[in-house]
N, CA, C and O atoms as a Tinker XYZ file with bonds, in Angstrom:
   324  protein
     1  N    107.980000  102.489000  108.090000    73     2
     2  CA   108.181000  101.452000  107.097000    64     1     3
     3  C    107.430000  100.168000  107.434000    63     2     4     5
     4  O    107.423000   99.129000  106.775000    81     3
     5  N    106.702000  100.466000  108.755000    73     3     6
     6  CA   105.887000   99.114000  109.288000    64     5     7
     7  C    105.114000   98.479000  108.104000    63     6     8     9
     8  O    105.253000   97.304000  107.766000    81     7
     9  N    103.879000   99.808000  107.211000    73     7    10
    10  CA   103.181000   99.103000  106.464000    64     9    11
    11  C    103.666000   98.537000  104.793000    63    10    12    13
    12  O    102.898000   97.978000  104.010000    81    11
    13  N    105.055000   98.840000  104.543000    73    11    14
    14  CA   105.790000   98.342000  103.264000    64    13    15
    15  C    105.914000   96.627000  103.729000    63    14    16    17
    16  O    105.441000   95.665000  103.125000    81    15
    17  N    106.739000   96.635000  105.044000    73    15    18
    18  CA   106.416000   95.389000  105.911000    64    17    19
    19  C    105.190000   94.444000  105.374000    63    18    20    21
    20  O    105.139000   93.511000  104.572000    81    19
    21  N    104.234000   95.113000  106.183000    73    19    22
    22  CA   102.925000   94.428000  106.009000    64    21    23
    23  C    102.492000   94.220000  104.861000    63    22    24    25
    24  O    101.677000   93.298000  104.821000    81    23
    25  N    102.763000   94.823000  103.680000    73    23    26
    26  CA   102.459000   94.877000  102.494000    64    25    27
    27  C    102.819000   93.539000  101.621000    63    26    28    29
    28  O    102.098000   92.629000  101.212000    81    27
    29  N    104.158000   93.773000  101.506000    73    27    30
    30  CA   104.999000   92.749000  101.686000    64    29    31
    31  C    104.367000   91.354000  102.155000    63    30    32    33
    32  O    103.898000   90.655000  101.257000    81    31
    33  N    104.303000   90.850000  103.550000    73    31    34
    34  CA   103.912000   90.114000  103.713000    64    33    35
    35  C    102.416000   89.347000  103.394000    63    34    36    37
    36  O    102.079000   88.174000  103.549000    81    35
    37  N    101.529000   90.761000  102.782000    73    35    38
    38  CA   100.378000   90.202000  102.481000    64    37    39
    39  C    100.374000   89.325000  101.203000    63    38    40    41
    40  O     99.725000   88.300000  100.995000    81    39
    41  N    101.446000   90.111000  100.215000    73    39    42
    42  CA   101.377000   89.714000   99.065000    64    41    43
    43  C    101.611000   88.369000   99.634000    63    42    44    45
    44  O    100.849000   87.407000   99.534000    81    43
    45  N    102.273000   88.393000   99.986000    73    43    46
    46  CA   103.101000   86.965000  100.054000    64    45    47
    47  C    102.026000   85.841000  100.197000    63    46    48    49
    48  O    102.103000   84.876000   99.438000    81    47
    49  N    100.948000   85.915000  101.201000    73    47    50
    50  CA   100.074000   85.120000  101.663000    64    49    51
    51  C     99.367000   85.097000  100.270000    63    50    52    53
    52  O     99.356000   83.980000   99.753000    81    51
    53  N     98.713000   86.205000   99.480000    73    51    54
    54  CA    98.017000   85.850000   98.491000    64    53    55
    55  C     98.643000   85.440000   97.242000    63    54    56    57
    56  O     97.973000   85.079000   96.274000    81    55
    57  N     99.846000   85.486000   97.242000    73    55    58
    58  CA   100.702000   84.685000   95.904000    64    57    59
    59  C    100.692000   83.235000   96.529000    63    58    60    61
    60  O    100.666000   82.378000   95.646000    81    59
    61  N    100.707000   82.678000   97.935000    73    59    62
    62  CA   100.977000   81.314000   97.971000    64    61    63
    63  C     99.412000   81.183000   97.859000    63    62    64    65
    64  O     99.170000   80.345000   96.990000    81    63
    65  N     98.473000   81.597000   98.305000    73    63    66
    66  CA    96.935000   81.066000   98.027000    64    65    67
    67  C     96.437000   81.203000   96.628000    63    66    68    69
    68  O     95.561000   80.513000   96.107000    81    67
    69  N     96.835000   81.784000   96.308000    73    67    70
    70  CA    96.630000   81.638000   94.697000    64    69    71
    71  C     97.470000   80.779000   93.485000    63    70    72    73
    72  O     97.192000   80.609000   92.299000    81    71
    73  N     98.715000   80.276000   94.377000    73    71    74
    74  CA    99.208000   79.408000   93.533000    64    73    75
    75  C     98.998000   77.999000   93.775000    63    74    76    77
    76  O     99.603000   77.089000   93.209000    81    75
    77  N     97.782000   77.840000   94.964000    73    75    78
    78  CA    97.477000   76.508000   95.419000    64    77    79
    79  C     95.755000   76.648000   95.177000    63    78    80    81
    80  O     94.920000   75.871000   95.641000    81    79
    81  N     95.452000   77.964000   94.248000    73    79    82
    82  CA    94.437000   77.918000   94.096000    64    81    83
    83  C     93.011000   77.974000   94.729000    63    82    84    85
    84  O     91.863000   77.759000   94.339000    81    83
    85  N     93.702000   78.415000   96.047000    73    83    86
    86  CA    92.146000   78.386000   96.900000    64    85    87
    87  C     91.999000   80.014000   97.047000    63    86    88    89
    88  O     92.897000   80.835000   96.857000    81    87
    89  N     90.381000   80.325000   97.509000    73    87    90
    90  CA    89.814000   81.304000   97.493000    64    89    91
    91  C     89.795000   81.971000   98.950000    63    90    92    93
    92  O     89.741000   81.114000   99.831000    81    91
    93  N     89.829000   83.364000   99.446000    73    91    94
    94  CA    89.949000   84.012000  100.527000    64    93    95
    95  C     89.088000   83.145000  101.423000    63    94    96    97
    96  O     89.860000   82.443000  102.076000    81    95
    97  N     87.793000   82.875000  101.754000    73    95    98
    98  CA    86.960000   81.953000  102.002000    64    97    99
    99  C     87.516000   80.724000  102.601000    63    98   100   101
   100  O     87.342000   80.467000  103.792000    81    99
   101  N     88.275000   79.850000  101.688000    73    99   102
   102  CA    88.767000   78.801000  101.356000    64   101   103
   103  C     90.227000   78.852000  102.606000    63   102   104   105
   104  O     90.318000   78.111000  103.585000    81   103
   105  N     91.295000   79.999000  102.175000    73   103   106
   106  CA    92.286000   79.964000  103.383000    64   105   107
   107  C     91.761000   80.084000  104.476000    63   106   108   109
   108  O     91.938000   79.247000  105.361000    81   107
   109  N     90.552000   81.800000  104.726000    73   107   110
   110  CA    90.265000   81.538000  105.780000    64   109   111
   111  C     90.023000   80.694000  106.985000    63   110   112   113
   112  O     90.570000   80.646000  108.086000    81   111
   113  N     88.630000   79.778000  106.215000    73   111   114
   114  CA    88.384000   78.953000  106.706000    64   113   115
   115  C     88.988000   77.613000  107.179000    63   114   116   117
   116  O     88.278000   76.934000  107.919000    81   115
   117  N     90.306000   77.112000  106.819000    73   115   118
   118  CA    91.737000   76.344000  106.173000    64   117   119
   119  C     92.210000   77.005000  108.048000    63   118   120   121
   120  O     92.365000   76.176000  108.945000    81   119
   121  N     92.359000   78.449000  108.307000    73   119   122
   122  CA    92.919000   79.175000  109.114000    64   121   123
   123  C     92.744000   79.568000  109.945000    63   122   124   125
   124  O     93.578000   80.032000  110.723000    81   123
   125  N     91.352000   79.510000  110.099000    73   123   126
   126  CA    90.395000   79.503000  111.456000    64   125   127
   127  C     90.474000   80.943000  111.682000    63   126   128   129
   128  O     90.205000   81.312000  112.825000    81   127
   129  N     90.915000   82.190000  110.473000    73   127   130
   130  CA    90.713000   83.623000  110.727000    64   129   131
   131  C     88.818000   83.868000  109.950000    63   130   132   133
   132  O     88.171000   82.986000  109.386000    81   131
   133  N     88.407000   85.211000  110.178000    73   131   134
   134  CA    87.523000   85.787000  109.345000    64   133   135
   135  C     88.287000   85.817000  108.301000    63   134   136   137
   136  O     89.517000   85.778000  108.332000    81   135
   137  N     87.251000   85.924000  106.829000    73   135   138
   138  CA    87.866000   86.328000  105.664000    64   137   139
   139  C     88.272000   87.739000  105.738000    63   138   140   141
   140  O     89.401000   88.218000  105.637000    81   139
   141  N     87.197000   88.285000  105.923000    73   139   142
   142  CA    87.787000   89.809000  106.163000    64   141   143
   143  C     88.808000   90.374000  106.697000    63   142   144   145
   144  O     89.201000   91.486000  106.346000    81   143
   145  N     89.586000   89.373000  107.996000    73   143   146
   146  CA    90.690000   89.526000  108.180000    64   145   147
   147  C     91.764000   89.298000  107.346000    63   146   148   149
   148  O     92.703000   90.023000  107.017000    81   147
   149  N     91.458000   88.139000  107.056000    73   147   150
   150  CA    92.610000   87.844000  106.107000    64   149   151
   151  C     92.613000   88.808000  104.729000    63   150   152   153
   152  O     93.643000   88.994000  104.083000    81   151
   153  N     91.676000   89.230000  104.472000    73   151   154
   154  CA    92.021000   90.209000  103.170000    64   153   155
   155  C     92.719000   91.750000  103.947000    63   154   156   157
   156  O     93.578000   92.472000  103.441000    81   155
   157  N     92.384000   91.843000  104.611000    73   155   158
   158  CA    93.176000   92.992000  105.501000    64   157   159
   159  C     95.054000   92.802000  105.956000    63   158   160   161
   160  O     95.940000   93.606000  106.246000    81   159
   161  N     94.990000   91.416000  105.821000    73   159   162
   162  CA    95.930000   90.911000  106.327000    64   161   163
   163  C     96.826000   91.079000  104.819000    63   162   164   165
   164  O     97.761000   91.874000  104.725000    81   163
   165  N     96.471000   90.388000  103.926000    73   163   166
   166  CA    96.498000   90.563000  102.389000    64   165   167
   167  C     96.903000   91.836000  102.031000    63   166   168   169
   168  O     97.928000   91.978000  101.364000    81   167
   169  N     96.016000   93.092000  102.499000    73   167   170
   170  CA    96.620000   94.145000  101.687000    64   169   171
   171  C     97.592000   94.912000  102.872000    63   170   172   173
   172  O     97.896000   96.105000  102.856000    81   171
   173  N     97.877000   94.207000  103.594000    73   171   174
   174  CA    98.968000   94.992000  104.556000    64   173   175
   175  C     98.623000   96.112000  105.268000    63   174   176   177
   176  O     99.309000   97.112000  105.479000    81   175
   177  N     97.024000   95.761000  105.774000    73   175   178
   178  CA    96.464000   96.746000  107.065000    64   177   179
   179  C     96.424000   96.056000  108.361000    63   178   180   181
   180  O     96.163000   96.844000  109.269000    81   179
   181  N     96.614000   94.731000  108.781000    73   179   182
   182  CA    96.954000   94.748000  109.929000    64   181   183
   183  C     98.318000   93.914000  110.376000    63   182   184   185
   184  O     99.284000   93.999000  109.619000    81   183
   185  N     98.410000   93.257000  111.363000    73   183   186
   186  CA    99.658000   92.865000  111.315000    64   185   187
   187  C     99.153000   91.546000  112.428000    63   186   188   189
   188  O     98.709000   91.603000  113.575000    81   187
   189  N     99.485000   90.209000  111.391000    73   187   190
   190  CA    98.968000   89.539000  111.940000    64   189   191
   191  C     99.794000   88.825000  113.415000    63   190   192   193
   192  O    100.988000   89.114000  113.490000    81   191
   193  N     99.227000   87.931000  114.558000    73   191   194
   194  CA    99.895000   87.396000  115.375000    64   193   195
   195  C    101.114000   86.811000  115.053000    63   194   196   197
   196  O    101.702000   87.181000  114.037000    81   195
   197  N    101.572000   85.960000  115.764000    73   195   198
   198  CA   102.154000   84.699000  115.095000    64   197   199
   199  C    101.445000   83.347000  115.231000    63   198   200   201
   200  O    101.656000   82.376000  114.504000    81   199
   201  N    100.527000   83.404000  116.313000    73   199   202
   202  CA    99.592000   82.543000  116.086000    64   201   203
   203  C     99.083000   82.165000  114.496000    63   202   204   205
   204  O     99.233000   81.218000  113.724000    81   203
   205  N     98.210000   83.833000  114.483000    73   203   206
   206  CA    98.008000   83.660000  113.119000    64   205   207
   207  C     98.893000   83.115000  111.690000    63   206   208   209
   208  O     98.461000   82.442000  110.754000    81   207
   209  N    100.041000   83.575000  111.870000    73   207   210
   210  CA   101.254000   83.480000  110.888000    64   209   211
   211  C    101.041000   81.882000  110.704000    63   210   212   213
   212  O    100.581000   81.320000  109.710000    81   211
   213  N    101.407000   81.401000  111.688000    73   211   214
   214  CA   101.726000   79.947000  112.207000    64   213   215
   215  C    100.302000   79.031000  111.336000    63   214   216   217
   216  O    100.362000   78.172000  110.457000    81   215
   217  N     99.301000   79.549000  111.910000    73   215   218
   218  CA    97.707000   78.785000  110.893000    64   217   219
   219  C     97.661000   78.877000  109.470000    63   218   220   221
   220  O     97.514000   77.900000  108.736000    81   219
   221  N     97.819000   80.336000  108.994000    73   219   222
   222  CA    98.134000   80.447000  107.533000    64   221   223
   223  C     99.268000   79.427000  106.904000    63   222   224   225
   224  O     98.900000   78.525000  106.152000    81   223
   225  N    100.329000   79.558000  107.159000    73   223   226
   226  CA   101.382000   78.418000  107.159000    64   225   227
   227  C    101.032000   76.765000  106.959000    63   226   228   229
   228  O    101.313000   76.014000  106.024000    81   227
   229  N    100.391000   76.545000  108.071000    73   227   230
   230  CA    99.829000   75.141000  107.841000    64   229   231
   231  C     98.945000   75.313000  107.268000    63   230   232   233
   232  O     98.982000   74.233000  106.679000    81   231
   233  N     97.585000   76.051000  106.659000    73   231   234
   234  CA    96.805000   75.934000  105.950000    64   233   235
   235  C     97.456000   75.911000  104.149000    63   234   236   237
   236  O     97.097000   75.152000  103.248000    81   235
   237  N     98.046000   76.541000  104.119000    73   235   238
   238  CA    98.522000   76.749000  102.889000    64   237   239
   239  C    100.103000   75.722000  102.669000    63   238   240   241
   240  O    100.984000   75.762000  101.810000    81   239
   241  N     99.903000   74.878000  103.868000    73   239   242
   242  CA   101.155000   73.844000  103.662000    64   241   243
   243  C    102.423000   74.077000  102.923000    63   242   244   245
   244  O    102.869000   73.755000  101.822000    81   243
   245  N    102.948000   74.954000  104.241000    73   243   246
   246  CA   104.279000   75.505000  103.716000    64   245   247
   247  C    104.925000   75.615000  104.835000    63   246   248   249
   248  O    104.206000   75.691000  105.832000    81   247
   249  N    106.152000   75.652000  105.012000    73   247   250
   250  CA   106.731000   75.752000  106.812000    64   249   251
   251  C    106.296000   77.403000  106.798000    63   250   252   253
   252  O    105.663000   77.876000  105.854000    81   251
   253  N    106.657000   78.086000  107.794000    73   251   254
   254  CA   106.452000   79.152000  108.798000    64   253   255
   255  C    107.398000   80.786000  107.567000    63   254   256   257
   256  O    107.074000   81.915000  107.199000    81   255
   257  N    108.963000   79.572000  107.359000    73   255   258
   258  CA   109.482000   80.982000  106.459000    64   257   259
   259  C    109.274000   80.909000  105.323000    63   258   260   261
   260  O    110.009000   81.601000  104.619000    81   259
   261  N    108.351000   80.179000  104.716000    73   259   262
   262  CA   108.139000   81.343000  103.431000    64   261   263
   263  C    107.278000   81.874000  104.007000    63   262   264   265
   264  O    107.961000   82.654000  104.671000    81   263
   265  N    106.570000   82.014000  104.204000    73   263   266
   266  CA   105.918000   83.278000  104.433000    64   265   267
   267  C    106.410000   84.476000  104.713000    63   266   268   269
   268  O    105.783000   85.506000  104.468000    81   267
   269  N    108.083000   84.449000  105.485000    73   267   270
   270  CA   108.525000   85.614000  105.014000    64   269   271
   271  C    110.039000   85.818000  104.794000    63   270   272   273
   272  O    110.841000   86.610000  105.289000    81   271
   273  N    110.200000   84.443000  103.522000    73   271   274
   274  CA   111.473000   84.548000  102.787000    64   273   275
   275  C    112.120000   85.600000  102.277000    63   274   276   277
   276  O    113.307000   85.884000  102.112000    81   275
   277  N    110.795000   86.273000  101.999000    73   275   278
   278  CA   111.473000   87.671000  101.201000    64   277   279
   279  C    112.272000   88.827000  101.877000    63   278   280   281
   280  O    113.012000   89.677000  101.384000    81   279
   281  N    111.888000   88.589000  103.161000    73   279   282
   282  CA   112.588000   89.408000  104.456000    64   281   283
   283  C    114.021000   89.130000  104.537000    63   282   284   285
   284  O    114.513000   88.773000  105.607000    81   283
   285  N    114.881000   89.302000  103.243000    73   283   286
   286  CA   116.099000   89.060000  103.813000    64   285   287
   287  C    116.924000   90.003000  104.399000    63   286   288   289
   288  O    116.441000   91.134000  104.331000    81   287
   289  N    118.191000   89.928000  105.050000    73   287   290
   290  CA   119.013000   90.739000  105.697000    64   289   291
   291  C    118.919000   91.969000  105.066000    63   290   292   293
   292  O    118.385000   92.963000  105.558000    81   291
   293  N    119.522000   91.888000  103.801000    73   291   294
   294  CA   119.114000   93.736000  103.089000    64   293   295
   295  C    118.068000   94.206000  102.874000    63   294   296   297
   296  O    117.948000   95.416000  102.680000    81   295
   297  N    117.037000   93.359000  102.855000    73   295   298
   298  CA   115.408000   94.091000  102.930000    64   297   299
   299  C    114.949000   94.787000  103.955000    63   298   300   301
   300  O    114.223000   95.780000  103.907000    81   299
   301  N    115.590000   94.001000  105.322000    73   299   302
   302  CA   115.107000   94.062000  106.650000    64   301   303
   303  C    116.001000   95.727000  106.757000    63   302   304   305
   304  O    115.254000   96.694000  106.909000    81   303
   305  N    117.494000   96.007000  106.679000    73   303   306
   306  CA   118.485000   96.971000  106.685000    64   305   307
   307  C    117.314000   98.272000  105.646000    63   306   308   309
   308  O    116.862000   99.283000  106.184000    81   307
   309  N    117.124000   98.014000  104.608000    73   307   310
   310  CA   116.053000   98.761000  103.896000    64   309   311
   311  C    114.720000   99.312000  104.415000    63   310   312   313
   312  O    114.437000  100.486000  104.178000    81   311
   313  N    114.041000   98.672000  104.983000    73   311   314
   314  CA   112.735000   98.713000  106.004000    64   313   315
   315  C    113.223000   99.512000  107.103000    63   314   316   317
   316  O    112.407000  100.405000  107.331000    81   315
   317  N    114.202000   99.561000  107.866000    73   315   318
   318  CA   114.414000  100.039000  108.887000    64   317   319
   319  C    113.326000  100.174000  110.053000    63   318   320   321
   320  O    112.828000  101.145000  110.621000    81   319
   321  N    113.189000   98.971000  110.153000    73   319   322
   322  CA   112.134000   98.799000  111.040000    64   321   323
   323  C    112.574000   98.978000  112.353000    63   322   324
   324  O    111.784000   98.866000  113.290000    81   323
């Protein structure tokens, strides 16, 4: 259930970059990742640090949990991670 996880969390990154309107490019660079990572990161093929977590976050000026609000207690029980 790791990559529903990751999935999950990618959306997440590209619903907040797209609702602040910037381009893969644009976070990247905001994030100090490759773009290419971050679109990988996006479709829930890798699994980023928390370093990373932590840069996306401040780039996209948001604290740390949204990025993964959606992880609540019954999601997490669901995932069975």
């Amino acid at each position: 259930m790791e990559s529903r996880a990751l999935k999950m969390f990618g959306s997440k990154v590209r619903e907040l970059r797209k609702e602040r309107g910037m381009s893969q490019e644009a976070l990247a660079d905001a994030a100090n990742v490759n773009r290419s990572y971050l679109s990988e990161i996006e479709q829930g093929i890798v699994s980023p640090t928390i370093v990373v977590v932590l840069r996306l976050a401040k780039a996209l000026d948001v604290p740390a949990a949204a990025l993964v609000d959606d992880f609540t207690t019954a999601m997490l029980a669901r995932l069975k991670l």
